[in-house]
C-alpha positions in Angstrom: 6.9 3.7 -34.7 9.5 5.3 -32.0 12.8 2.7 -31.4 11.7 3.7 -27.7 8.5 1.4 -28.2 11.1 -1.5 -27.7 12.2 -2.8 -24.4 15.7 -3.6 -25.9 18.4 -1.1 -25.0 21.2 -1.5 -27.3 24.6 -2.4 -25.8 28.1 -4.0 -26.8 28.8 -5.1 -23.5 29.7 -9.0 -22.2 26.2 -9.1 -21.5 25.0 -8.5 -24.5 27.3 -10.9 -26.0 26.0 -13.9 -24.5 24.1 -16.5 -26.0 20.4 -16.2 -25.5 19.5 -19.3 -24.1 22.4 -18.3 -21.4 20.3 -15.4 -20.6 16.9 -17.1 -20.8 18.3 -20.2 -18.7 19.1 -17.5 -16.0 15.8 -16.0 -16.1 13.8 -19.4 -15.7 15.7 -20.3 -12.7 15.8 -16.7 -10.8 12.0 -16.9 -11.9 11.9 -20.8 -10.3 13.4 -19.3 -7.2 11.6 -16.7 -6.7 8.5 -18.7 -6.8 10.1 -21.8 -4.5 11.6 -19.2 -1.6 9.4 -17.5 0.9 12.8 -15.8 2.4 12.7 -12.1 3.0 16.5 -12.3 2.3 16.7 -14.9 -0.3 13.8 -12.2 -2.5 16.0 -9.3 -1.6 19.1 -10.8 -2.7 17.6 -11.9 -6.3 15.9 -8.7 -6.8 19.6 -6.6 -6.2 21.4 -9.7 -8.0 19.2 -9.1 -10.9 19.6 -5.3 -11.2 23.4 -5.3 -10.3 23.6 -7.8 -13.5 22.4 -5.6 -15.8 24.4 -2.7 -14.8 27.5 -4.6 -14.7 26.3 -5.8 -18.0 26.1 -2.3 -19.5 22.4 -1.3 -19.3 22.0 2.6 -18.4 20.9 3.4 -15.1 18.1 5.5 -16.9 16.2 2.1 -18.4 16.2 0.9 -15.5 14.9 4.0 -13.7 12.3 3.7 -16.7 11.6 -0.3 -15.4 11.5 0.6 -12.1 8.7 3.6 -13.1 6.0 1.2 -14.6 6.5 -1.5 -11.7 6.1 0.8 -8.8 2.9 1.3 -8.9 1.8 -2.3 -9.0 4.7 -3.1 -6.1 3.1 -0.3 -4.2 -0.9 -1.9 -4.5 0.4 -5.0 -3.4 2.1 -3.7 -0.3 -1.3 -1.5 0.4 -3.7 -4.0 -0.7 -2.7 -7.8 0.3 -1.9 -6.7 4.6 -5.6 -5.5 4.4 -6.9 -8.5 2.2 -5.1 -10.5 4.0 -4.4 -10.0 7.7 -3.0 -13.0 9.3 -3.1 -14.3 12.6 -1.5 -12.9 15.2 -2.3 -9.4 17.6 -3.6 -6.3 15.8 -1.2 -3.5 15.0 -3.7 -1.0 13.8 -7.4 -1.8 13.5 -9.9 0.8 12.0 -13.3 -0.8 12.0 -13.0 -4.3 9.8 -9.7 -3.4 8.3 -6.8 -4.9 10.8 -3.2 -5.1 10.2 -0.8 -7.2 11.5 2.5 -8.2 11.7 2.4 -11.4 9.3 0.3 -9.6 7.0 2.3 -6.7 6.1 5.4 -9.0 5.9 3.2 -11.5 3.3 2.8 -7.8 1.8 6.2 -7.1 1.7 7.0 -11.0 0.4 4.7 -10.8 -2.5 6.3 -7.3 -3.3 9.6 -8.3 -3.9 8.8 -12.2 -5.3 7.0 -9.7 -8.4 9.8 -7.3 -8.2 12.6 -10.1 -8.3 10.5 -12.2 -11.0 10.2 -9.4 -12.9 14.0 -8.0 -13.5 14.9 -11.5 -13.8 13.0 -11.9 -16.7 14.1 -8.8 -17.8 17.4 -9.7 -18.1 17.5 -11.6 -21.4 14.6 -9.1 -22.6 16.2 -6.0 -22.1 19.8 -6.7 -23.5 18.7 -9.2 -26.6 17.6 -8.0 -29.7 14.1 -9.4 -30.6 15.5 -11.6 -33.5 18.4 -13.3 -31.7 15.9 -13.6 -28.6 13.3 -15.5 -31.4 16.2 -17.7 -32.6 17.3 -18.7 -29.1 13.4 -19.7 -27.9 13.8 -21.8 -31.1 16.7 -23.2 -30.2 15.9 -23.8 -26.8 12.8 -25.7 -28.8 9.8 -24.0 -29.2 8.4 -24.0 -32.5 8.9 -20.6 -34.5 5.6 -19.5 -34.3 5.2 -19.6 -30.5 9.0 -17.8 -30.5 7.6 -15.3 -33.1 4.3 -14.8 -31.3 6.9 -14.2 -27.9 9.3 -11.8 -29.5 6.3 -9.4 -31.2 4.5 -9.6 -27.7 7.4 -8.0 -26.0 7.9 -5.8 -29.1 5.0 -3.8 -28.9 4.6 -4.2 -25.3 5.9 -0.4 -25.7 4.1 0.5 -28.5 0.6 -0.5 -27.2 2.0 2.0 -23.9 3.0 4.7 -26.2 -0.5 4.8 -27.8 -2.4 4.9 -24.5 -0.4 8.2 -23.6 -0.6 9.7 -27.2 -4.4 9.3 -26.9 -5.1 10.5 -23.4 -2.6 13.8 -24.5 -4.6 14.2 -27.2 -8.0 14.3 -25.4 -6.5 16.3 -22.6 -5.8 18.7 -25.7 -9.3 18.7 -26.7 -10.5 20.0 -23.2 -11.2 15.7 -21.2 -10.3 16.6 -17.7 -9.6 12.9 -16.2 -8.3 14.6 -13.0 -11.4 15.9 -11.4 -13.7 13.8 -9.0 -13.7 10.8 -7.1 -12.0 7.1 -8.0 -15.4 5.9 -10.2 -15.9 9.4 -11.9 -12.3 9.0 -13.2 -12.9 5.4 -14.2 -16.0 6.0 -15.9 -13.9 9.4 -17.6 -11.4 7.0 -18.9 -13.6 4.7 -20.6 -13.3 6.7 -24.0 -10.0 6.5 -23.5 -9.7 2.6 -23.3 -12.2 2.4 -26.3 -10.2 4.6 -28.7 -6.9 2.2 -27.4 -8.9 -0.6 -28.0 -9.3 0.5 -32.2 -5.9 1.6 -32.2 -4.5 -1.6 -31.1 -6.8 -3.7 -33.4 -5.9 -1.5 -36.5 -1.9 -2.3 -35.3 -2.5 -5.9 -34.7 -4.5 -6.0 -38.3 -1.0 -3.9 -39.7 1.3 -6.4 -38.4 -0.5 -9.0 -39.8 -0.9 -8.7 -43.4 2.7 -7.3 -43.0 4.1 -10.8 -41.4 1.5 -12.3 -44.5 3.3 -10.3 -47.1 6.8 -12.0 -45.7 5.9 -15.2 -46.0 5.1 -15.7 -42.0 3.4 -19.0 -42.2 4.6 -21.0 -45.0 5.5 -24.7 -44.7 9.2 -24.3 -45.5 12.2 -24.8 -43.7 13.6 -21.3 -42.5 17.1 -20.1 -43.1 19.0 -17.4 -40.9 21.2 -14.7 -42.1 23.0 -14.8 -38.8 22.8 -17.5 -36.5 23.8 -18.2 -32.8 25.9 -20.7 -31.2 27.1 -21.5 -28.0 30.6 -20.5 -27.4 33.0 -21.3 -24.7 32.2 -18.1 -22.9 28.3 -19.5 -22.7 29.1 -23.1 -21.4 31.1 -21.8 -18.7 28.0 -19.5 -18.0 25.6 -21.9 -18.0 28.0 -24.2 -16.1 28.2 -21.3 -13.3 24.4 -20.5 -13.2 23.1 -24.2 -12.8 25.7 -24.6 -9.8 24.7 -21.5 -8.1 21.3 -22.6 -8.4 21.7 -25.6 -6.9 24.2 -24.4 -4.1 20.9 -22.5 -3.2 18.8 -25.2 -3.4 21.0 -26.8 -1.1 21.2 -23.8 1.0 17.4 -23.8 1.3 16.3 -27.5 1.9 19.4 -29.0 3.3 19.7 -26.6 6.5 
């Protein structure tokens, strides 16, 4: 299994030197925000805050050229797909039989776009610059039981993996002569369908893998659990903590009390 399968890009920069629960603290309140705010502005701001973060924090451009790849596409069906779905009131701009656009609908287009885009590289944050088991000890911490921070951490583990084996198997088949580029949009998606079947196997025969492998560890047993190395907050975290909660609420405040 390729390291690339991981969303973790390593680092040694402050960012990756703060506590989990710093990180994941910052992500539930960008994600909080980005839910509570219908501001164009207030969107666009978290969705470059987020990004500049991880650069400053030592992340190469190229992973987040790599993020950016696999969110485009569903950015670019909700900007298409929720004006036309969803119109709004207000005076046509373009009307071609049923299908009418207008101005409120392609901004609530544009709104949803960047509230996924923003909610997205904010949970990204703690994801892409954690290692999976400091990232499982600080959802523990934080207090979720191990399991449901072990279930987490494998979940965004092999979020990669389960990617990598979709492209292995549609290069293969393309190898073998399957043409999935000729025809119309339900001629491709019935071509595909072998394709989603052999991912299907693949990804029970990984899942079955992983799990006598996490048997054969010990996952499960009703014993207390000792770490080889553990985290702890440090002055640097409190301070960080201290200086996310207040932005927060100076936002808040900047939101509901003007």
């Amino acid at each position: 299994m390729s390291a690339s399968a991981d969303l973790y890009a390593p680092g040694r920069s402050w960012l990756y030197r703060l506590d989990p629960r710093v990180k994941l603290w910052f992500a539930l309140l960008g994600i909080v925000l980005c839910v509570i705010t219908s501001r164009l502005d207030m969107l666009f701001g978290m969705l470059i805050a987020s990004q500049a973060i991880l650069l400053l924090g030592g992340l190469p451009p190229r992973e987040l050229g790599l993020v950016w790849r696999s969110l485009i596409p569903v950015v670019a069906i909700i900007l298409i797909w929720q004006p036309i779905l969803t119109p709004g009131s207000g005076t046509a701009l373009l009307q071609i039989g049923p299908v009418r656009l207008t101005e409120s609908g392609l901004l609530l287009g544009v709104r949803y776009a960047l509230r996924i885009a923003a909610a997205a590289f904010t949970a990204l944050v703690p994801v892409l610059t954690t290692p999976t088991n400091r990232l499982v000890r600080g959802l523990q911490k934080a207090g979720l039981p191990y399991t449901w921070g072990m279930a987490i951490g494998l979940a965004l583990r092999y979020l990669g993996t389960v990617g990598e084996l979709y492209t292995t198997i549609s290069e293969a088949q393309q190898a073998r002569g399957w043409d999935l580029s000729r025809g119309g949009m339900l001629k491709r998606a019935r071509a595909a369908v072998p394709t989603l079947i052999a991912l299907i196997i693949a990804s029970l025969r990984l899942s079955d893998s992983l799990a006598v492998g996490l048997a054969a560890r010990g996952f499960g047993l009703k014993r207390q659990r000792t770490w080889w190395h553990d985290i702890a907050l440090s002055r640097t975290d409190w301070l960080a903590l201290i200086l996310i909660t207040a932005v927060f609420i100076g936002i808040l405040a900047a939101l509901y009390l003007h």
